[in-house]
C-alpha positions as CSV (number, residue, x, y, z in Angstrom):
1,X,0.0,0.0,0.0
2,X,2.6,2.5,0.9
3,X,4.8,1.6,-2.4
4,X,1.3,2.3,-4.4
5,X,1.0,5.5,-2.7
6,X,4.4,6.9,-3.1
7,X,5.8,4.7,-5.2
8,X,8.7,7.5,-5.9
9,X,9.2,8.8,-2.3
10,X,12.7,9.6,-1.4
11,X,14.6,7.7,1.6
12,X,14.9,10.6,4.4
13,X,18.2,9.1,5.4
14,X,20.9,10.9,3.3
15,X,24.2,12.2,3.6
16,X,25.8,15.5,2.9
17,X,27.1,14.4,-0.1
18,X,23.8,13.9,-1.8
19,X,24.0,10.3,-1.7
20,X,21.5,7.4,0.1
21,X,22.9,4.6,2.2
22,X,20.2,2.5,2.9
23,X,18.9,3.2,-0.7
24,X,17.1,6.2,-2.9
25,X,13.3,5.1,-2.5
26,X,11.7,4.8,1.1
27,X,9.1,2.2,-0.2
28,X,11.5,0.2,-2.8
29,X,9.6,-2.0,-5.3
30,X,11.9,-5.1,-4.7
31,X,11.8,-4.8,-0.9
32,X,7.9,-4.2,-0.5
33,X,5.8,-5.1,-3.5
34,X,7.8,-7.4,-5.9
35,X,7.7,-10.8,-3.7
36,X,3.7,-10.2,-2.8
37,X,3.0,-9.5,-5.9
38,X,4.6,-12.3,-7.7
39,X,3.3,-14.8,-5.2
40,X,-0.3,-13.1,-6.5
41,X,0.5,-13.5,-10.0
42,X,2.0,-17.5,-9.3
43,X,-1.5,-18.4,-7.4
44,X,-3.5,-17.0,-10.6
45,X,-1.3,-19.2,-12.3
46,X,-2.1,-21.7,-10.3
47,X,-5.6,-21.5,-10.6
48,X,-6.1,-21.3,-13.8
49,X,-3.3,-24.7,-14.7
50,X,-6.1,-26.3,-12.0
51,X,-9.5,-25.4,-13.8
52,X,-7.3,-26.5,-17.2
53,X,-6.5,-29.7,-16.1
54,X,-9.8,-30.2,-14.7
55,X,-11.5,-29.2,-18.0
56,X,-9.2,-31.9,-19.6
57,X,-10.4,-34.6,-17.0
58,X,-14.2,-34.2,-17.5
59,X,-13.2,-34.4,-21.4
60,X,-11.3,-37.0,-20.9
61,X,-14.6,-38.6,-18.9
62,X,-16.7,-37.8,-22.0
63,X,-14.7,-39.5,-23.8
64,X,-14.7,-42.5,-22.4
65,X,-18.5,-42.9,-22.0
66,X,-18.8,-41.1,-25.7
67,X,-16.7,-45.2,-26.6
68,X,-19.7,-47.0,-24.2
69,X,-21.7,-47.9,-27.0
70,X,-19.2,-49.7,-28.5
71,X,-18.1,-51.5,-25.3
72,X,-21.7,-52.7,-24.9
73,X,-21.5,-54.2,-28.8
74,X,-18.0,-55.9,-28.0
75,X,-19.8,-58.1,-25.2
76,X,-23.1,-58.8,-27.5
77,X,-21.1,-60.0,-30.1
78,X,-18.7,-61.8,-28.0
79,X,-21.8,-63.6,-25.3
80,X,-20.4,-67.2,-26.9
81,X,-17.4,-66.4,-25.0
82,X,-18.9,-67.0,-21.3
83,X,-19.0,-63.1,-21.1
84,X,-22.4,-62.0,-19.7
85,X,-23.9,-59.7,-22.2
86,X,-25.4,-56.1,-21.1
87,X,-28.6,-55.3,-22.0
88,X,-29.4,-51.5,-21.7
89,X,-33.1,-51.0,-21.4
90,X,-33.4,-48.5,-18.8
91,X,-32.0,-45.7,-16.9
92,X,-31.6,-47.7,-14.0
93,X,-29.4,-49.8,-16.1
94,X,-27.8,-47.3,-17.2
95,X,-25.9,-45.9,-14.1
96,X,-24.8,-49.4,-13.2
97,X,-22.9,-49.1,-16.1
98,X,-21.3,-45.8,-15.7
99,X,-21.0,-46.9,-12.0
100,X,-18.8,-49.7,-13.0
101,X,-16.5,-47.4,-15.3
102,X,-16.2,-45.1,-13.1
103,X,-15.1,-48.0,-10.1
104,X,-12.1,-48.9,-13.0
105,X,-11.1,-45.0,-12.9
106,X,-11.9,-44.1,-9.3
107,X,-11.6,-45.3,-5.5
108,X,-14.4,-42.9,-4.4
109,X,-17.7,-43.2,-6.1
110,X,-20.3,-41.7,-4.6
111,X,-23.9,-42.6,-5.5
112,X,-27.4,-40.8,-5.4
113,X,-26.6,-38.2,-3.2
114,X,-28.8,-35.3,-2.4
115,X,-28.4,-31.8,-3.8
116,X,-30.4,-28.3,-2.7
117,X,-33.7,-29.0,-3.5
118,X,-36.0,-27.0,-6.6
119,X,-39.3,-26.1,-6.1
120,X,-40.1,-27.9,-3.3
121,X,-38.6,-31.1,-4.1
122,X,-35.3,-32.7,-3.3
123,X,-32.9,-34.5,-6.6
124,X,-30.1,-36.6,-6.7
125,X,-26.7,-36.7,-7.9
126,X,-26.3,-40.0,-9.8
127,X,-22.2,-39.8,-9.2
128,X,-19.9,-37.6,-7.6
129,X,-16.0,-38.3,-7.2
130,X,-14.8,-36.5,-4.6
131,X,-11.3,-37.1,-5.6
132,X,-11.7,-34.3,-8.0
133,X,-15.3,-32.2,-7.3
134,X,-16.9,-34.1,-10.7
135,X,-20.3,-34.6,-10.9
136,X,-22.2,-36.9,-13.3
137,X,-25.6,-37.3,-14.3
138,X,-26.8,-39.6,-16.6
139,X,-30.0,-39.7,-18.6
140,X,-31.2,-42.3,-20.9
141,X,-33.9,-41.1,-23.8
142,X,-36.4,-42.3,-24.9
143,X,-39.8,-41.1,-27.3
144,X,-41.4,-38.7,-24.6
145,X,-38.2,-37.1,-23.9
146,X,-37.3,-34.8,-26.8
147,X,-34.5,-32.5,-27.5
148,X,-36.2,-29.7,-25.8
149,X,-37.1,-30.9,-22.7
150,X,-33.4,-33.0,-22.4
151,X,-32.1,-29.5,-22.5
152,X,-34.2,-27.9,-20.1
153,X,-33.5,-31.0,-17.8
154,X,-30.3,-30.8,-18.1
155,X,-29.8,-26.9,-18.0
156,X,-31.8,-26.9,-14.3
157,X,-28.8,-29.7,-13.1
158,X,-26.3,-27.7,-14.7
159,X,-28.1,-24.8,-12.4
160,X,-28.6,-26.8,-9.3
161,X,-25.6,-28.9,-9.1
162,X,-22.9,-25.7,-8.5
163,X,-24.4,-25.4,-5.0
164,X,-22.5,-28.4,-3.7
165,X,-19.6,-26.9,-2.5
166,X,-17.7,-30.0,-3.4
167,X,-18.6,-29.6,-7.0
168,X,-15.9,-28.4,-9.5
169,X,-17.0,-29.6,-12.5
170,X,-20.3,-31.7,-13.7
171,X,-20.6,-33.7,-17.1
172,X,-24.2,-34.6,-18.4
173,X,-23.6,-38.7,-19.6
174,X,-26.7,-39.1,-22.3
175,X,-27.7,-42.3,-23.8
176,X,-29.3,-42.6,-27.2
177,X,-29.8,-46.0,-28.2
178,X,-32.7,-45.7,-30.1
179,X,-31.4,-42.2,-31.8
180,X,-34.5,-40.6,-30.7
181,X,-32.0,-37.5,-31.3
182,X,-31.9,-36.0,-34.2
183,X,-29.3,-33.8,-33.9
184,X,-27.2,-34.8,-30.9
185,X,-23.7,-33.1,-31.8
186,X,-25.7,-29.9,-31.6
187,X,-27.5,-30.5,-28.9
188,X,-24.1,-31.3,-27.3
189,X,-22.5,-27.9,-28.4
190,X,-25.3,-26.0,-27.0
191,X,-25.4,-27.4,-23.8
192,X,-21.2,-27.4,-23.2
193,X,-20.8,-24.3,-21.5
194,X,-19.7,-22.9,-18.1
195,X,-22.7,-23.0,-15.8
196,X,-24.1,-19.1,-13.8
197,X,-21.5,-19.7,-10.7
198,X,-18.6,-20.4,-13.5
199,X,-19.0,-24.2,-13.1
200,X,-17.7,-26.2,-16.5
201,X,-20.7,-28.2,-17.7
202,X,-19.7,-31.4,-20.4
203,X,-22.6,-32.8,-22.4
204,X,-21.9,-35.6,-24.1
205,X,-24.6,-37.7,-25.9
206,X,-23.7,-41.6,-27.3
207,X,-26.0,-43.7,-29.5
């Protein structure tokens, strides 16, 4: 504060030949601003590396469940081989699924956990690893849910979610078997987009 106020004050102590032994400036930069201000600038640094590789994880989790629909074809077409196969015909099913991928990535998975309730009425998170503040929700479609009212579902969560203080970082799982979507990598780029609080929200739709 006193280097942004007189940034160019002189030292009082000087002797009688015009010169300053303790040093010219009595708030020097290097003495009283540099190191605070550089540990400022490293811890914005910091933060930001953080939210980046975060950002890269929950992509990196789309990813992954972006490839399920061709994990579930492997084990169809390879049944003969004493390999039970997985039959996907609900929602329910669905999150035992992504429950088991996510127990191959993660220690902690945490399952249908509450979150601030809307209108009266209390949801659910369907997964949240605490390791790293991620929340997932998964939704399955099917002929009553169309585009619209996926979106609207889904853009309540991305609004609801952000109030857990352990969540960093939420990604929407959707499942389209049928291909009831008719235009899911748009409905996907609509929908991928930092939530009110700043949150990053990751839709990702497989069929």
């Amino acid at each position: 504060e006193k280097f942004l106020n007189a940034p160019l004050e002189e030292s009082p102590f000087k002797d009688e030949s015009g010169n300053f032994p303790l040093g010219r400036w009595q708030n020097p930069f290097q003495a009283t601003f540099r190191q605070k201000i550089e540990r400022q600038r490293q811890l914005l640094v910091d933060a930001r590396t953080g939210d980046r590789d975060l950002e890269e994880l929950v992509g990196s989790l789309g990813a992954v469940f972006s490839r399920l629909p061709v994990y579930f074809d492997t084990l169809h077409r390879r049944a003969n081989a004493q390999v039970p196969e997985t039959a996907i015909t609900n929602e329910a099913g669905l999150q035992v699924a992504v429950e088991a991928v996510l127990r191959l990535l993660f220690e902690d998975v945490r399952t249908e956990d509450f979150v601030a309730s809307s209108a009266g009425s209390n949801s659910r998170v369907d997964f949240l690893l605490p390791e790293v503040g991620v929340v997932i929700e998964t939704k399955m479609t099917r002929p009553s849910l169309t585009a619209g009212r996926l979106g609207e579902e889904l853009l309540v969560d991305a609004g609801r979610y952000p109030k857990r203080p352990d969540c960093r970082a939420i990604l929407a799982f959707v499942y389209d078997p049928a291909r009831h979507l008719a235009n899911p990598k748009g409905i996907e780029k609509d929908l991928t987009r930092p939530t009110a609080d700043g949150v990053p929200f990751v839709c990702v739709i497989a069929s």
